[in-house]
C-alpha angles and dihedrals in degrees: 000000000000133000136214117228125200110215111197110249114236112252088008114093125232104266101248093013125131086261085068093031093063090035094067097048097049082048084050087046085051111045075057096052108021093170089157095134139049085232091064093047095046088049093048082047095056091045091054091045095047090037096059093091091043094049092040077057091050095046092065085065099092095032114114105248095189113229097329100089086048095048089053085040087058109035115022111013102084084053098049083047098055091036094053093043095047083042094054092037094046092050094035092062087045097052095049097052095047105044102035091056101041093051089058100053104052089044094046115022145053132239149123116291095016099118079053097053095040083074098019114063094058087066090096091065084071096060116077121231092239090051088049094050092051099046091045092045093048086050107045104034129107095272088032118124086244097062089029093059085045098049082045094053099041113027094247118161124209091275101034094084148032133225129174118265111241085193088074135083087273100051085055096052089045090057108034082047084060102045096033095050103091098064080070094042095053096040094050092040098063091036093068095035082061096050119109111250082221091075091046092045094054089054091053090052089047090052117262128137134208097285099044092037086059092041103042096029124014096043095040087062096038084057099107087046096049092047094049087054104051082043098063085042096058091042085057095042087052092046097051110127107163099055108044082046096057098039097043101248108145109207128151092280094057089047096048090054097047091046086048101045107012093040112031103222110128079173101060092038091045085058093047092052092052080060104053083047095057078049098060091035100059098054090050091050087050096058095048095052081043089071095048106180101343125125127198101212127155102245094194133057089212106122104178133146108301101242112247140222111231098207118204141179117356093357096049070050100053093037084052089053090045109064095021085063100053081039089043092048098031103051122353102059096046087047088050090043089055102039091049084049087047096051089044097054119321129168114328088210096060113137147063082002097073089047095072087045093052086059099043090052089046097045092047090047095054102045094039093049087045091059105037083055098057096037086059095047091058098043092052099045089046095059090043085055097044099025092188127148086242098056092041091055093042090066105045089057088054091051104049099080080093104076081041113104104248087237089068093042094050090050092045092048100038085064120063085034094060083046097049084046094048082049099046092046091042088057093041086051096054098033100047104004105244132094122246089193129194093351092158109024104035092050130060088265097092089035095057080037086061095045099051089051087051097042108026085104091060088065098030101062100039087051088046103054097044084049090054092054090061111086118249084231089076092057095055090042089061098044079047081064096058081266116157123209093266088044094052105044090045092043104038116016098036091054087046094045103032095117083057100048080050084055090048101052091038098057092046086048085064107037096055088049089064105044126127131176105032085054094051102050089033106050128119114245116273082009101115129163139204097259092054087051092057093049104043086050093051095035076069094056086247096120086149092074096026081070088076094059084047105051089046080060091050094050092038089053103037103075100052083043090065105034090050088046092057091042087064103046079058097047089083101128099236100040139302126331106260106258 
């Protein structure tokens, strides 16, 4: 009987061999690193620079913090819990409401007043909370000229009404849903101005009408634009300081901020703020998995204008309330509030002083909001290129500064930092004999460095989740066409996602001009902002004349505000969006 003998083929291994054997577990190695492109290592590079005051955070987890945590644990955590999750769940549901809807109404539908909203109702991203709370609190409360004018009218004594209390939880959702809207407006809003008119036509042959096409067609693939919008509002929200102080409210950032500074235990605040950041971590990890497999990519390459809904009678009404009051509540009455406080007294200092504030505000918006931009670019596209679970990790650590307090941000970055620039002046000491001083921290360097690590989320996901929208297929045409990865991403996907990468650099514009604590612990000597003006004066209880300083953020943000708005609403590929 014979008997068939496999012979090994030179330069082919033997199929289950130790050869294969090997070969599946370096692919395996590989699917998990993936590190094949200069774009993937620059972006792994950027994550682990902008992530050092997050992990120094993170180190402090496992460190005994004597009786502090159980105390907290004990007394005042179960309160900061309840308070947090009913804050994120009370504004979440605002901002969705209010900026979804809005969004839709001014891309799709026509109606009096909509050129004027387009613009308009991202004007509350240029007043800060804690000047929100203030104006609202001096003008609601019992000696307020709101109750006053009502006592007056009626006859009412001190005990013979009630009115809400603005100094509550509710009064904070109310306010944070009002400022924090517009990420989701914006977000939304150029979502749907990217989508392609075939997908909405379809839905109109099969039947639906404007209500069910939105429902069952145009929010279904602005999903990963709406959800990165209510995300950075709740990691905002999360991260608010200013109001829930100043209302009373304890949550986990209050609490961060009194272990750090009252109490004196890094240890115990570093922990809270692990924490805060398992929170955020955890919702975010939810909605991914929510989506399971399914992608949101355009399917046509028909750019058209987007159809319209001319709106008449009761409903042209209804569109025009919905978006003034948001508008009304959000923006015109604070800035009426101010500028009456203003007339009546402001700042006595007022002059050629706030210019200069007005300039630094402006310079470290602009550059900050620049560089956050094109390091998210390049993050994003090299995990698209490189989709591994370390590059994917890498950047949501990177990414989560923004639900820190920026008090925490500002310590754990003001540290290495003063050592690197003791280092630094000791060698040049020693090597050529002369000092070179504070050249990081007592220049704006470690204060835009502070402000990237708190705000690189704001352009990442919106970078992110417009990238995501663009079909891998276009990536392998253009290597097909002799493209590289930087060519690529600065010939084809800028062009496509230019009125995201708008929406990008004009929320961290304004986010940076209104930011507070990191500013204020960061700052080079004799370097002040408008921002750190308005606090010190109302920190004094002397919000007559912080309105001034206020007033000077609003004016400084407004114009970019407008002129970036009307950029977008052109960024449509195929032309402008039909007025």
């Amino acid at each position: 009987m014979s008997r068939s003998i496999q012979m090994p083929i030179p330069g082919i291994p033997d199929p289950g061999g130790p050869g294969e054997r090997a070969g599946a577990g370096h692919r395996r190695v590989g699917k998990l690193l993936r590190l094949n492109n200069p774009l993937t290592w620059t972006s792994l590079l950027i994550a682990a620079l902008f992530s050092i005051p997050v992990v120094s955070v993170l180190a402090n987890v496992f460190v005994p913090s004597g009786g502090t945590w159980r105390h907290l644990a004990e007394t005042v955590l179960p309160g900061y819990i309840a308070n947090t999750l009913m804050l994120v769940l009370g504004v979440g549901c605002g901002v969705l409401i209010l900026g979804v809807s809005a969004a839709w109404l001014v891309t799709m539908c026509r109606f009096p007043g909509r050129r004027v909203f387009e613009w308009a109702l991202i004007l509350p991203l240029a007043v800060p909370a804690y000047v929100m709370a203030y104006t609202y609190t001096d003008f609601l409360q019992f000696t307020g000229p709101l109750q006053t004018m009502l006592r007056d009218l009626a006859g009412w004594g001190p005990h013979d009404y009630w009115f809400p209390s603005i100094r509550s939880l509710g009064g904070a959702i109310a306010l944070l849903s009002l400022v924090l809207y517009p990420y989701v407006y914006l977000l939304a809003r150029a979502a749907f101005l990217e989508q392609s008119v075939c997908a909405l036509e379809v839905s109109r042959t099969l039947g639906c009408g404007p209500w069910s096409s939105f429902y069952r067609v145009a929010l279904p693939l602005a999903r990963p634009a709406i959800v990165g919008g209510v995300a950075l509002a709740l990691m905002e929200t999360i991260a608010d300081f200013g109001t829930v102080s100043f209302f009373g409210v304890p949550t986990f950032t209050t609490g961060i901020v009194r272990a750090w500074f009252s109490m004196g235990d890094r240890v115990a605040a570093a922990q809270l703020s692990s924490a805060l950041l398992c929170f955020v971590l955890v919702v975010v990890l939810m909605e991914r998995a929510s989506r399971g497999r399914a992608r949101y990519y355009h399917t046509s390459g028909r750019y058209q204008h987007l159809p319209s809904y001319k709106l008449r009678g009761w409903r042209a009404g209804t569109a025009s309330l919905a978006c003034a009051l948001p508008l009304f509540l959000g923006f015109v009455m604070p800035a009426a509030i101010l500028l009456a406080m203003t007339i009546e007294a402001g700042d006595a200092q007022f002059g050629p002083r706030f210019l200069r504030l007005a300039g630094n505000s402006f310079t470290l918006s602009a550059v900050t909001a620049l560089v956050a931009v094109l390091l998210a670019a390049v993050m994003a596209y090299g995990v698209r290129l490189s989709p591994s679970l370390l590059t994917r990790g890498a950047s949501r650590i990177a990414a989560m500064g923004y639900a820190v307090p920026g008090t925490v941000i500002a310590v754990g970055a003001l540290i290495p930092f003063a050592l690197l620039d003791n280092a630094l002046d000791a060698w040049m000491r020693e090597t050529f004999g002369f000092s070179t001083g504070l050249l990081l921290t007592g220049t704006i360097a470690a204060l835009v460095f502070a402000y990237l690590v708190r705000f690189l989320a704001v352009s990442l996901n919106t970078v992110e989740s417009s990238l995501g929208k663009i079909k891998p297929s276009m990536d392998d045409a253009a290597r097909s066409l002799g493209r590289g990865p930087g060519g690529t991403l600065a010939r084809i996907h800028a062009p496509l996602m230019w009125g995201s990468l708008l929406t990008a650099g004009l929320m961290v514009f304004v986010d940076v001009m209104k930011e507070l604590p990191a500013t204020l612990i960061m700052r080079p000597f004799n370097f002040d902002t408008l921002a750190v003006q308005a606090y010190n004066l109302a920190s004094d209880e002397r919000l007559t004349e912080a309105s001034t300083a206020s007033l000077a953020i609003v004016a400084v943000g407004i114009l970019p505000l407008i002129i970036l708005s009307r950029a977008i609403a052109r960024s449509r590929p195929g032309g402008a969006a039909r007025k």
